[in-house]
N, C-alpha and C positions, 0 to 999 in steps of 0.2 A: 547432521550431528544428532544422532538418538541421546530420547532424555531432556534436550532442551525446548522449551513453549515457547515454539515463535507464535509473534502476534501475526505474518504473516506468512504463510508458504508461496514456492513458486509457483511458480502456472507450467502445466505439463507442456503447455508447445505456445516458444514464441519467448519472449522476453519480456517480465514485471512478475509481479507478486498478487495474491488475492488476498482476505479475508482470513486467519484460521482459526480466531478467538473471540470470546468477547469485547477485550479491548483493540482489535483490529478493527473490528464493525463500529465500536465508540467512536473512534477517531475519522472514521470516515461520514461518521453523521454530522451535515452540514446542513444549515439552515442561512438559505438568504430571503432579506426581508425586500430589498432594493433594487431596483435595477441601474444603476447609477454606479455601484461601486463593485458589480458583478468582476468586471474582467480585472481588475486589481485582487480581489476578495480572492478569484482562482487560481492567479499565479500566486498570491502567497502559500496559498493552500495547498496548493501541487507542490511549491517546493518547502513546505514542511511535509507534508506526507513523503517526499520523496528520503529526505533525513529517516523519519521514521521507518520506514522501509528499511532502510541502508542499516540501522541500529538493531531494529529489531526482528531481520526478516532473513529467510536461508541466500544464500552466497547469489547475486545472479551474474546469469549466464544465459550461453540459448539452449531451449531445449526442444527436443522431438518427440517427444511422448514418455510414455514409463519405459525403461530398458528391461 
């Protein structure tokens, strides 16, 4: 969709999204302080980011490169 600022685009080969703006990289800045609440702390986080994605990021699907 030209014209529209995704926070995130897709990945040219393979399935997910990267980075495309500055607020794609904000959201992905994480800070842990503990080791204790680690693997809780990254599935919350993985599945907000993944919402995030899904809202703000191009359609996915698989891809193969540029066509």
């Amino acid at each position: 969709m030209k014209g529209r600022n995704y926070w995130f685009k897709a990945k040219n080969y393979g399935l997910g999204w990267t980075p495309a703006s500055w607020q794609g990289w904000i959201i992905l800045k994480s800070v842990t302080g503990n080791i204790t609440g680690f693997l809780l702390e990254n599935i919350v986080f993985i599945g907000i980011l993944f919402m995030i994605c899904m809202m703000t990021g191009e359609k996915p699907k698989w891809r193969w490169g540029k066509k």
